[in-house]
N, C-alpha and C positions, 0 to 999 in steps of 0.2 A: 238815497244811500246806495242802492245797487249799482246806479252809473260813477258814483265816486269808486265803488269797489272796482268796478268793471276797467276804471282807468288805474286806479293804484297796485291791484295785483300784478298786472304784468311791469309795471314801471320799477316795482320790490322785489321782483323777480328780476329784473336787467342789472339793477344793483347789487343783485346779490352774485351774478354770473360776472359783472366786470370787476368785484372787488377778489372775488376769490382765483381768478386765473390773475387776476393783477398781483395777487399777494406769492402766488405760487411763481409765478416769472420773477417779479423780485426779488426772493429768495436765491432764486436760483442764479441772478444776474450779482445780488450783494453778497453773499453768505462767502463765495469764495476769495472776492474783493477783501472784504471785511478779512477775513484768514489771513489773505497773502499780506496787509496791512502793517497787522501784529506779527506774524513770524519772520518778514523781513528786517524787521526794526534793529534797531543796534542792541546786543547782546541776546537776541530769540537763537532759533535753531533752524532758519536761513539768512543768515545778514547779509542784507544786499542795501545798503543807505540808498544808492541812486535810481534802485527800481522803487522803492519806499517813499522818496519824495516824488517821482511822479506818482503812484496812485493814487498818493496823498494828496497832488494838485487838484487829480482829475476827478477825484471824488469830490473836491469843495467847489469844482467847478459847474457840474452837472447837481450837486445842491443848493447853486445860489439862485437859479432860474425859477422865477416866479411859474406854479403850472401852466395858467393860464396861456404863460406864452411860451412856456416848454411847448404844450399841445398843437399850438399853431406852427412852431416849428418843425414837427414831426408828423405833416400832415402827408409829407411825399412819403415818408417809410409807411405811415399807415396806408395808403392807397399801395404801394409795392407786396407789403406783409400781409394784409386781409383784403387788399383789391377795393376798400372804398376809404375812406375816411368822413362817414357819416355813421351813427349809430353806436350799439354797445359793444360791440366785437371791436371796431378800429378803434373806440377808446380804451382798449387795454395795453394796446399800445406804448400809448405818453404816460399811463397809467403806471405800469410797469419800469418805465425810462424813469421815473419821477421817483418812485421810492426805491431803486434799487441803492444809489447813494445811500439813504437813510438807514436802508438795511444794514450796508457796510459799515459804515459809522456804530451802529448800534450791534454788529457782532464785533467790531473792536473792541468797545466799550467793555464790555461783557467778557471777552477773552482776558483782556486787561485785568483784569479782576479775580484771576484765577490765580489764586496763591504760586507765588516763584518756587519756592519749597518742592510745590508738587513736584513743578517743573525740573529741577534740580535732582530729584531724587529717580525722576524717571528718568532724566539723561546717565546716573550714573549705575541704575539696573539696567543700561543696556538699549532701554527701550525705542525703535526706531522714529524716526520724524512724521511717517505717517500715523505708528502706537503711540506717538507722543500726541499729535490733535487729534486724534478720533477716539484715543482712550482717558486722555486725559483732561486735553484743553475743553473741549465740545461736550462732554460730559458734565464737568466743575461748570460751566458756565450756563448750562442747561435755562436753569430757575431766570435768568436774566436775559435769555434769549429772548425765549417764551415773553416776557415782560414786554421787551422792547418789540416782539412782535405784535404782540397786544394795538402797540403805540399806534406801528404802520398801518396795521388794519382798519383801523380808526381813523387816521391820516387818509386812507384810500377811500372811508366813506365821503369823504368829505371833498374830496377831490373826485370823487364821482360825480356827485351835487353840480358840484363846478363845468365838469364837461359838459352838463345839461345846458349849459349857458350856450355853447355851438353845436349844439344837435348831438350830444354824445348816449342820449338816451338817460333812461334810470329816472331816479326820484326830483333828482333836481330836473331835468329836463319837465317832468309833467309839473313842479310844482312853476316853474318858470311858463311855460306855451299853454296852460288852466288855468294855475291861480293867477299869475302876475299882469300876464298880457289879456286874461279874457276877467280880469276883477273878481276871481271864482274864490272868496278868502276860505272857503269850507275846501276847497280843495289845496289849498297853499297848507291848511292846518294840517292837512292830514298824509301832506307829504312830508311834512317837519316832523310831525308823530314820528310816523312810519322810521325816519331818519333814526330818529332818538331810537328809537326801539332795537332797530338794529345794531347802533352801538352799546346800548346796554345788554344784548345779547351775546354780543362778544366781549365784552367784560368780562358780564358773569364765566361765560366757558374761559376766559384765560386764565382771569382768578382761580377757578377751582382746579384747572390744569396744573397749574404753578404748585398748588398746594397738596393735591395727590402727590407731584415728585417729590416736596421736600418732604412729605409725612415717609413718599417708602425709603427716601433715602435718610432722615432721621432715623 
């Protein structure tokens, strides 16, 4: 049991470090994607149709790439951007490249969703295009962020798993080069565990996140 532990702790720890800078770049790489999506659109409060359909293309375009072979493709940026393209750091990389799309998509979604009403009624108080998304749209849409943020998190565990298939580290990597290739099924179980666990631990925190804002905002 101590050598299972002695491999699983640090493999639950790499997973936990690629999913969470993964999730924080994606954000950072979709959230304003996702934005410019929705307010470009025909009748928002930047219409622009033809900047609109391209980031419309280019978000279904960097969505339809299977990871697997996203990562293989971005193996020169990750040797450029962390100087290797082996382990848990350069898969944050494709990690990041992979759900940023998804992000966007899921902060359109969610924006989308925000009563026109508001929106109408804060263009005629006046209020400017930045008070309009950061007081109105990003707010009202909050609860469904959060939600779809949930998703990607989840999405990235599992696509962490994944990288472990070419050396990307984390859980899948030890339940793959232990259990699969060395026949160790006590060690396969308890990287699957471990798996589960981790996304039912973000579950639970989304869910009760979700439901604090709408308690304080009920």
């Amino acid at each position: 049991m101590d050598k299972i532990l002695a491999l699983l702790i640090p493999a639950f720890m790499e997973t936990l470090y690629m999913v969470f800078f993964a999730t924080i770049f994606s954000v950072v790489m979709g959230l304003p994607l996702g934005l410019l999506a929705v307010i470009t659109g025909r009748g928002h409060i930047m219409e622009m149709p033809k900047v609109n359909k391209v980031l419309d293309m280019l978000i279904n375009i960097f969505r339809s790439f299977p990871f697997i072979i996203l990562m293989i493709l971005v193996l020169p940026l990750s040797r450029v951007v962390v100087g290797t393209t082996i382990g848990s750091t350069a898969s944050i990389v494709p990690l990041s490249i992979s759900a940023a799309p998804f992000v966007a998509r899921i902060v359109e979604g969610a924006i989308k969703e925000v009563d026109r009403g508001l929106l109408e009624a804060s263009k005629s108080l006046g209020a400017s295009k930045r008070e309009i998304i950061f007081k109105v749209l990003l707010p009202e849409a909050m609860p469904s962020l959060i939600h779809g943020l949930i998703i990607t998190v989840i999405s990235l565990v599992g696509y962490s798993a994944m990288a472990g298939a070419i050396g990307g580290g984390g859980l899948g990597d030890l339940a793959i080069r232990y259990g699969y290739q060395r026949f160790r099924v006590d060690i396969m179980i308890a990287s699957v565990a471990s798996i589960i666990l981790v996304v039912q631990g973000i579950q639970f925190a989304g869910n009760k996140l979700v439901y604090n804002i709408n308690r304080k905002r009920g």
